[in-house]
C-alpha positions as CSV (number, residue, x, y, z in Angstrom):
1,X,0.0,0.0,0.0
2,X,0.9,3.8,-0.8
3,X,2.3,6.1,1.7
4,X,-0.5,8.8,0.0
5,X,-3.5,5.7,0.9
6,X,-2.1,5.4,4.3
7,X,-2.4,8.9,5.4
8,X,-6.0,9.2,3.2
9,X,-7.0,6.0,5.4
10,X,-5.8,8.3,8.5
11,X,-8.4,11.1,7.7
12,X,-11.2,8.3,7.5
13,X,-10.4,6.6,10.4
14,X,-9.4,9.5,12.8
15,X,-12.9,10.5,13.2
16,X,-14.2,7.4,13.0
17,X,-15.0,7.3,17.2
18,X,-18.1,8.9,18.4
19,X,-16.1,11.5,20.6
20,X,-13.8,12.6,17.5
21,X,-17.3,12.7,15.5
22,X,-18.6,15.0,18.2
23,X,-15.2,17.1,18.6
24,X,-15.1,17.9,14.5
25,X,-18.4,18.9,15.0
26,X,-18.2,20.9,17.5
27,X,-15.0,22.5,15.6
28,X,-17.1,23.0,12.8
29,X,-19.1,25.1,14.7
30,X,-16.6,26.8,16.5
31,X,-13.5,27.2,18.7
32,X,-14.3,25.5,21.8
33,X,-11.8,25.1,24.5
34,X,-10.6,21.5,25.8
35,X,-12.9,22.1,28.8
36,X,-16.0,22.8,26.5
37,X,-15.1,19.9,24.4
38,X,-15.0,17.0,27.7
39,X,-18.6,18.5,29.0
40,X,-19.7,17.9,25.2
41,X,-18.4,14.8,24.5
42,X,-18.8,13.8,28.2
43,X,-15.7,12.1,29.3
44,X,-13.3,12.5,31.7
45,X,-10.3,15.6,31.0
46,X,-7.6,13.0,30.3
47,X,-9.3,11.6,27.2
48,X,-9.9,14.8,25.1
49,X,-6.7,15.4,24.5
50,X,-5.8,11.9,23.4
51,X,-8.9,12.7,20.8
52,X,-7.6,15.7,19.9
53,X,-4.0,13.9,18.9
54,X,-5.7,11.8,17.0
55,X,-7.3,14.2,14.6
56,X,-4.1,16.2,14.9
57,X,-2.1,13.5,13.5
58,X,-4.5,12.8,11.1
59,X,-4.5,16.2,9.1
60,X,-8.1,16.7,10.1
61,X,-7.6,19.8,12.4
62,X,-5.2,22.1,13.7
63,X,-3.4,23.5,16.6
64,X,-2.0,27.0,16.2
65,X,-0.8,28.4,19.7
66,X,-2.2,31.9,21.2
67,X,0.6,32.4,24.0
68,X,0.0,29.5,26.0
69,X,-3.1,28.7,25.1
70,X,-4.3,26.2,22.9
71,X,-6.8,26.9,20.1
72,X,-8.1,23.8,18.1
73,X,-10.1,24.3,14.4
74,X,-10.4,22.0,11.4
75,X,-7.5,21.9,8.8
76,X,-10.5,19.6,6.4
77,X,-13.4,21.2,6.9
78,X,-14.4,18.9,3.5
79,X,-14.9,16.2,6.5
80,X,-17.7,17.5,7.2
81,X,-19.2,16.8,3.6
82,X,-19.1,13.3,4.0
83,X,-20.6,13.3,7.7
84,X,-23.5,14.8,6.0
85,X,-23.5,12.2,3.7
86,X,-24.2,10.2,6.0
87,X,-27.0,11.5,8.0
């Protein structure tokens, strides 16, 4: 298999959980903090940011830096195309 199909596999899988789902569309929205995100998705604050790696990694968002602070939004807001296919 390509490198170019492994990291297109990447994009499919990454938001392939239910609380990645949720976190790209909540980015989609807007740009919710990490604590925002954990009351959304309902977990515990340890978990979000192992979420957010994941999407990070796969291309699917970003993570530009404000100081310290750390602001998430979608690098492929395309995803969001095929969630709607979907619904």
């Amino acid at each position: 298999m390509s490198a170019t199909y492994e990291s297109e596999t990447q994009v499919f899988k990454a938001p392939g959980h239910a609380a990645r789902f949720t976190i790209v569309q909540a980015l989609a929205e807007h740009e919710p903090c990490v604590c925002d995100l954990r009351k959304l998705v309902g977990t515990d604050m340890s978990t979000i940011p192992r979420h957010l790696l994941e999407l990070k990694t796969a291309h699917v968002l970003v993570c530009p830096r404000a100081g310290n602070q750390a602001l998430y939004r979608l690098r492929m807001p395309c995803v969001l195309d095929l969630f709607r296919c979907c619904s």
